[in-house]
C-alpha positions as CSV (number, residue, x, y, z in Angstrom):
1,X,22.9,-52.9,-124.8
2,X,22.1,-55.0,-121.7
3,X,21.6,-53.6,-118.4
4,X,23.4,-55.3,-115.1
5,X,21.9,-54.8,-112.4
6,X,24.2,-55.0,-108.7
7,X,22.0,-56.1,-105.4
8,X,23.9,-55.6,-102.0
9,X,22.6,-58.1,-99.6
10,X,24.0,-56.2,-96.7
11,X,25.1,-52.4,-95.8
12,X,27.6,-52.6,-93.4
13,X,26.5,-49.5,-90.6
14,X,29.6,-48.5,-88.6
15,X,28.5,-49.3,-84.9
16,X,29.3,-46.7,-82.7
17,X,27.8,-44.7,-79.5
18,X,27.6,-41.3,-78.8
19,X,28.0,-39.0,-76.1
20,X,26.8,-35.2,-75.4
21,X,28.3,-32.9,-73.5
22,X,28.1,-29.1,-72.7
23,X,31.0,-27.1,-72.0
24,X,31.2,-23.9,-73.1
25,X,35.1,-24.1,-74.3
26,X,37.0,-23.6,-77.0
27,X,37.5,-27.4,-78.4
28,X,41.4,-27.9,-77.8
29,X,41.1,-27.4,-74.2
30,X,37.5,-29.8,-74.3
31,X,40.2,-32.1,-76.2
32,X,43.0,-31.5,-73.7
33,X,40.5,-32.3,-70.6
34,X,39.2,-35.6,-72.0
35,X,42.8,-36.5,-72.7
36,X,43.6,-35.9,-69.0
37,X,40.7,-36.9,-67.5
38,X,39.8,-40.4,-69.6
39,X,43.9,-41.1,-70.4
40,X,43.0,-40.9,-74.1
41,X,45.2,-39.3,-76.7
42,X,43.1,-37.3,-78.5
43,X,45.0,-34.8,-81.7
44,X,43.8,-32.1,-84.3
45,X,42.7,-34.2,-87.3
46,X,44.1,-33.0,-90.4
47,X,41.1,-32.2,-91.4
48,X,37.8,-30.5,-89.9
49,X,34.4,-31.5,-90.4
50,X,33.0,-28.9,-93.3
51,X,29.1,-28.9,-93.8
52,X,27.4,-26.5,-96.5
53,X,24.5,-24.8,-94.9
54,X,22.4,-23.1,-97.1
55,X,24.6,-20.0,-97.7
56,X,27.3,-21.0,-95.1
57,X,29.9,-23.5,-95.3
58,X,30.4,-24.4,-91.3
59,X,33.8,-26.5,-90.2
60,X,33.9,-28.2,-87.0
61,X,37.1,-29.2,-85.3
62,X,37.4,-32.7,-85.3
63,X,39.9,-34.7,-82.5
64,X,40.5,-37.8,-82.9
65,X,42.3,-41.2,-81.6
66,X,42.9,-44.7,-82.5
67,X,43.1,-47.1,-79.4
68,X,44.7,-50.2,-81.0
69,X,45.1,-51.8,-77.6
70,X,41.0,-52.1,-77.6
71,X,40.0,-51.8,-81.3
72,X,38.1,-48.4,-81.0
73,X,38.4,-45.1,-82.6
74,X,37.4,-41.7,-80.4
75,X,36.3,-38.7,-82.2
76,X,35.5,-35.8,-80.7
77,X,33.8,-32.8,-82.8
78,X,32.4,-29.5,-81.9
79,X,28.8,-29.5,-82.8
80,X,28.9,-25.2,-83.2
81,X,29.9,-23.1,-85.6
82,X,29.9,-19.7,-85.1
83,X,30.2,-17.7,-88.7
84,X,30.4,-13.9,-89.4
85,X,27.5,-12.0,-88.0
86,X,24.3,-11.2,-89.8
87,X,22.7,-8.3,-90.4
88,X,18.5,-8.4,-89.9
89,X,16.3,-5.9,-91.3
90,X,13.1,-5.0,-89.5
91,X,11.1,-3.4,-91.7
92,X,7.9,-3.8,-89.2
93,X,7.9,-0.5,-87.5
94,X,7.7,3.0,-89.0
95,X,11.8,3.0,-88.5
96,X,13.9,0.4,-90.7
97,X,15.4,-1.0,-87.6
98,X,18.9,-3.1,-88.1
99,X,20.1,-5.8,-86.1
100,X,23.2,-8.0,-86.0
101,X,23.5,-11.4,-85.3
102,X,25.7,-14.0,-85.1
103,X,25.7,-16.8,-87.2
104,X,25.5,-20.1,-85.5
105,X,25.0,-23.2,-87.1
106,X,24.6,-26.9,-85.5
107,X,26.2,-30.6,-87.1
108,X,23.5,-32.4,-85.6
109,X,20.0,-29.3,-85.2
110,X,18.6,-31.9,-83.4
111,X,20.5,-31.2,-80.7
112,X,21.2,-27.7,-80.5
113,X,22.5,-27.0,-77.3
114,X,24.9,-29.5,-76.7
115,X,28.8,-28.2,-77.5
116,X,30.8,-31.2,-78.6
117,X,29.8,-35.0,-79.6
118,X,32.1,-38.0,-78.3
119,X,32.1,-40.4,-81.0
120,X,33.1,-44.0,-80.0
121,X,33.2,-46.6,-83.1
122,X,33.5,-50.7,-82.6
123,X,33.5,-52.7,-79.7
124,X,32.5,-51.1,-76.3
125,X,29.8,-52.3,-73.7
126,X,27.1,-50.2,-72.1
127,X,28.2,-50.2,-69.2
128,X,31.9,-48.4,-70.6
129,X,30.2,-46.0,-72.2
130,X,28.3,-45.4,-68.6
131,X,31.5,-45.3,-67.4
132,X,33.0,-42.7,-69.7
133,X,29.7,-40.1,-69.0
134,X,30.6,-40.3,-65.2
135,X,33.7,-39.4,-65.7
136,X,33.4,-36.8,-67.7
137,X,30.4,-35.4,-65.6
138,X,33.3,-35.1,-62.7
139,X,35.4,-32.6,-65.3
140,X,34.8,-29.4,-63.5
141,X,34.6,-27.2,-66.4
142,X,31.9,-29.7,-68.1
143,X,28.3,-28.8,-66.8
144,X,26.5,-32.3,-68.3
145,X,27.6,-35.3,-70.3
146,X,25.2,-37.8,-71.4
147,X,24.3,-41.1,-74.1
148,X,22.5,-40.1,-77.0
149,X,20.9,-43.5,-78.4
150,X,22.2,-43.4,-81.6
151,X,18.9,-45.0,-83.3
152,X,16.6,-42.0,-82.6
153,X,19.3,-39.7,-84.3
154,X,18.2,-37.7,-87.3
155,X,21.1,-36.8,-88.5
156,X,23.6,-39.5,-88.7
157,X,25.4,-39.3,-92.1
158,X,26.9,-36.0,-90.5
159,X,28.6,-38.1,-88.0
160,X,30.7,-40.4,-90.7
161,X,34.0,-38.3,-90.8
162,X,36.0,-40.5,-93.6
């Protein structure tokens, strides 16, 4: 039997830019800000984003809107998951001390402190996306918002949510 063999020239890599931000909210009201704030139109997805970490499977609420007027799709996902607490065992000390946790795990670890990721896909200039971070900097409840060059990022593939 003859073997075929199938070359790609080109993978196609979605473009996109990325923003941080810390807010300690729940993510409809992070949602319901950036709607107000940036006149976006951002909904629940169907869907949330689910990740199998090791013995937890993590789901992050995913936002999202399609401006047709500019060709560009806005997501907006939590990057914590907080899961059932877990109980430690110290067995260090003469006393088998116990002590519970909760369980927090990250979409992108490299990044661990930052609450939610603004994903921005096709066509959009620097300078927009400098735009954007002021204004969501000015959002009272937010306490920083910044780029995040998208080529230094680790973990990528979590960011592809079809």
């Amino acid at each position: 039997m003859q073997a075929h063999k199938m070359l790609l020239d080109e993978v196609e890599e979605v473009d996109f830019k990325l923003i941080a931000i810390y807010a300690n909210l729940e993510p409809y009201k992070m949602a319901f800000l950036l709607n107000r704030f940036l006149n976006l139109k951002l909904m629940r997805s169907r869907f949330d984003v689910d990740f199998n970490h090791k013995d937890v499977q993590a789901m992050y609420a995913l936002f999202t809107y399609k401006d047709l007027a500019n060709y560009r799709d806005y997501y907006l996902v939590s990057n914590k998951f907080k899961g059932k607490a877990r109980k430690i065992l110290n067995a260090g000390s003469l006393f088998l001390e116990e002590e519970v946790r909760p369980l927090e795990v990250n979409l992108i670890p490299q990044y661990k402190k930052v609450d939610f990721f603004l994903k921005i896909e096709e066509n959009i200039e620097d300078q927009q996306v400098h735009q954007l971070v002021n204004l969501i900097g000015r959002i009272p409840q937010v306490q920083a918002a910044y780029k995040i060059h998208v080529d230094q990022l680790k973990s990528k593939q979590n960011l592809i949510f079809e």
